[in-house]
N, C-alpha and C positions, 0 to 999 in steps of 0.2 A: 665325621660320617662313617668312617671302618668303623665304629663302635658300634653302629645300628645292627649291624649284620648279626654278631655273637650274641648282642644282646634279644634280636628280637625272635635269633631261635632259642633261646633258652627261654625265653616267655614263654611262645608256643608248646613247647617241649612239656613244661610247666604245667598249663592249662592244658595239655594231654592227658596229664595224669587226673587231674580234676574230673575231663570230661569222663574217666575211666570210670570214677566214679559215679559220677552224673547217670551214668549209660545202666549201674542195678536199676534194676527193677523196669527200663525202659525196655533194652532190650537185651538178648538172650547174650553171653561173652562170645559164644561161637558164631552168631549170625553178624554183630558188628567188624568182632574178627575179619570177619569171611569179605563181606561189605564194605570193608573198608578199604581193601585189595584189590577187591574188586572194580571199585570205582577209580582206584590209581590207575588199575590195568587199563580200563576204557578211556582214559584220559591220557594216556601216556601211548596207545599203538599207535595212532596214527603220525605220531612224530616219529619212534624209533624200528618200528617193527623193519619196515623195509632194510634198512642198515641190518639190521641185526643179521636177516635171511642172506643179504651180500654178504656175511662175511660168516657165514655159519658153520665152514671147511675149517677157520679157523676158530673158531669158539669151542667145536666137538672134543677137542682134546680135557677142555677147562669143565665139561657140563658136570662130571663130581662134584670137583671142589663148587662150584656155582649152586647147585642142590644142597650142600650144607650148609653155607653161607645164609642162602635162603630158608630154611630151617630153623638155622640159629637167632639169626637179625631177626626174620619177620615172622615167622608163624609161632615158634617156640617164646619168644620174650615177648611178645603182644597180649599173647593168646593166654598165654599165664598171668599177664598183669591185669586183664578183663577178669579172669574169675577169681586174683587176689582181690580186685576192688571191691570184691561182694562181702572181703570179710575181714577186713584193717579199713584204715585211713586212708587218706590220700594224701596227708603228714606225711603217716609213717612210710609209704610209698616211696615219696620224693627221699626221707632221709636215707632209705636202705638204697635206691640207687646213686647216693654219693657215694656208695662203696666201691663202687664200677670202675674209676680208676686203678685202688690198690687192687682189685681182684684181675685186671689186667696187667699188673707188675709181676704178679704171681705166675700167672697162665704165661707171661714172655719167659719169665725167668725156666720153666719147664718146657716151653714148646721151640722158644728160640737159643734157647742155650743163654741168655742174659743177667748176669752177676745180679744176685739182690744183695745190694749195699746198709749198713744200716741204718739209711734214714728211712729206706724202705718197709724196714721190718717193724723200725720204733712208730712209725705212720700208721702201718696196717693197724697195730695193737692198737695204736690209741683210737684211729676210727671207729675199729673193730668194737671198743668200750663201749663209744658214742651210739653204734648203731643199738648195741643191748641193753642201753639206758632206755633209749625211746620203745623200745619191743616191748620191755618191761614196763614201762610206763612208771619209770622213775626206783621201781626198788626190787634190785636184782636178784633178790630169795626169790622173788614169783617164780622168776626160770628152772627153780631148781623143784617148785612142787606141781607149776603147770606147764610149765616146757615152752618153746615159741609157738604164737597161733599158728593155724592153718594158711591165713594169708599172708605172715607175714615172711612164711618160708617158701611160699609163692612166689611170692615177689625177690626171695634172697637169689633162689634157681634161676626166676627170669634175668635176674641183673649178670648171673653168674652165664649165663648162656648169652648176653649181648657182649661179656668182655672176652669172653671165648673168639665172640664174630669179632672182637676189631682183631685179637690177637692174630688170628687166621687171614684175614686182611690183609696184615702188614705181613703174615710170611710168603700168601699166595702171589700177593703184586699181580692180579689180574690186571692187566691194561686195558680198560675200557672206558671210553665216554660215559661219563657219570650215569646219563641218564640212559644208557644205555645198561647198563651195569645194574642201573636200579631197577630197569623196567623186568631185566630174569629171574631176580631174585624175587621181585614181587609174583612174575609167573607160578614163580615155588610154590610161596606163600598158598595162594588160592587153589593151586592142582593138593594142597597139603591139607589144608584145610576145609576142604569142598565135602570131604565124607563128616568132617564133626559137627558140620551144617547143617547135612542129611538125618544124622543121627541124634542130633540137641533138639532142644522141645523152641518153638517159633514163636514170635509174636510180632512177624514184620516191619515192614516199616511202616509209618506215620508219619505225621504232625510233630508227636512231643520226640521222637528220637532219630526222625530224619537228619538235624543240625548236627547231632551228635559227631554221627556216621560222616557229614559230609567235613565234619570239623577232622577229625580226626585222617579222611582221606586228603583234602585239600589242603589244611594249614599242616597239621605234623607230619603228612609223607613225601607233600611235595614242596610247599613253599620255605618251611624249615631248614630240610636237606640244603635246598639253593642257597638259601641265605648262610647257611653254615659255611657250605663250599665257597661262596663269595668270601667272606669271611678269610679264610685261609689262605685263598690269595690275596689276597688285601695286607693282612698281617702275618702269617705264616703259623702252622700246625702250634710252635710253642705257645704263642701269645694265646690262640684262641680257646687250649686247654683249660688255661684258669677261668676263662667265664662257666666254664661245668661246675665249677665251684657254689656259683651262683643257685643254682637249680634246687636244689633244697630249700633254698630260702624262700627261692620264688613261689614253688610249690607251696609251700605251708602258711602264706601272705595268700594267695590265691583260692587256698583251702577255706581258711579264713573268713574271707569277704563271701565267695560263691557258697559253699557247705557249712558254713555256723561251725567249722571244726575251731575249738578251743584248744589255745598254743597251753599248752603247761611249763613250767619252769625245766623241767626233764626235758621236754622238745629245744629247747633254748640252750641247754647245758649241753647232749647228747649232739647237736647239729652242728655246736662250735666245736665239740670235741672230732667230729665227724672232719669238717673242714680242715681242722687244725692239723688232723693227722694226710688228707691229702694235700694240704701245703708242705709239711714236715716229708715226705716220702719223695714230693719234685725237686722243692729248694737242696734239700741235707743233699747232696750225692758227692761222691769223692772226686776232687779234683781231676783230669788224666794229667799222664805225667809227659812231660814236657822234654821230648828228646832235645841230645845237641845240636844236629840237625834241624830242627824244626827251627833252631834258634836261630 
């Protein structure tokens, strides 16, 4: 039963990127953006808001760090991976955010002061390979006479700016009730995103991209989350890391069956390579040494 929880936000998680896609041509990346925030927010005050104003003497100190949290998590890596979708896969989406791990090994090692050891380094490179196999779409001269697409360095920024937010996470240690926690930073989001709304061109909501929106608020912002945090308690921060692992794959089976997107053998080579090198970067790490005392 703890297995459902990891697994079935990483589905979710999964099928977010899919619906990323899904959402060209429905609707605008700044109006779902916007909407999708929006719908957490109205769903989520009448449970936290009151808490929140109780205890808001204490909160005034954290409201910086909680703005770029907000920023970072929700309106900057969302909001970039809506208007990547217009212009890659939703493969190559899910492969570049396997990156996410080692590009938070990175970010700890500079912002927390934390040693990169060498399985860390030899991990990164060989992801690192994996992810410019799949950009390139199997043959790495292209990079050197047409460079990475537009979406796909979209996407590299967004992922780059969600491993920013865990890194920030783990130094700020804001104590809050999760969903209390979620509900500010989604405030962000929407006070952040509310002028790209005003200023992006409209085509509302409907029929065909209502689901979208509401998939996207309901299953990946709030039932995900929960199920992940269950998760954690269930089995603890290490175990649940490696189902992130999972997510690429899931993505690209998803792609698949929903979008008609075609696996190439380079998606295949480039995602174990991907994987390979965040399993080599957790497992490889140097033993601590073992005082006499401890003995």
């Amino acid at each position: 039963m703890p297995y459902f929880f990891p697994l079935f936000a990483v589905l979710v998680w999964a099928g977010n990127t899919v619906v990323n896609k899904l959402a060209v041509g429905q609707i605008a990346p700044a109006e779902i953006g916007f909407f999708r925030w929006a719908l957490v927010g109205v769903l989520l005050t009448p449970f936290v808001l009151r808490p929140i104003l109780a205890r808001r003497r204490e909160l005034a100190p954290q409201v910086g760090r909680i703005v770029v949290l907000g920023l970072l998590g929700m309106a900057v890596y969302q909001c970039l991976a809506y208007y990547a979708a217009s212009k890659t896969t939703a493969t190559n989406m899910g492969m570049i955010l396997a990156l996410m791990p080692l590009m938070s090994i990175g970010l700890a090692s500079a912002l927390l002061g934390q040693r990169l050891h060498i399985g860390a380094v030899a991990g990164s490179l060989l992801s690192l390979f994996g992810v410019l196999l799949v950009i390139a779409h199997g043959d790495l001269r292209s990079l050197l006479h047409q460079g990475v697409g537009l979406g796909d360095c979209m996407m590299l920024v967004a992922t780059l700016a969600y491993a920013l937010y865990g890194v920030l996470l783990k130094k700020w240690q804001i104590r809050l009730p999760a969903l209390q926690f979620l509900y500010l930073q989604v405030l962000v989001a929407i006070i952040a995103l509310f002028p790209l709304y005003l200023l992006s061109p409209h085509q509302g909501l409907n029929a065909g991209n209502l689901p979208l929106v509401a998939y996207a608020g309901l299953m990946a912002s709030i039932a995900a989350p929960l199920a992940w945090m269950r998760g954690v308690q269930e089995m603890g921060p290490n175990r649940m890391a490696q189902f992130v692992n999972l997510s690429p794959v899931a993505t690209a089976a998803i792609a698949s069956l929903v979008l008609d997107e075609r696996l190439g053998l380079y998606h295949l080579l480039g995602g174990t390579l991907i994987i390979a090198g965040v399993v080599i970067a957790e497992r490889w790490r140097p033993r601590p040494a073992v005082s006499l005392a401890s003995e």
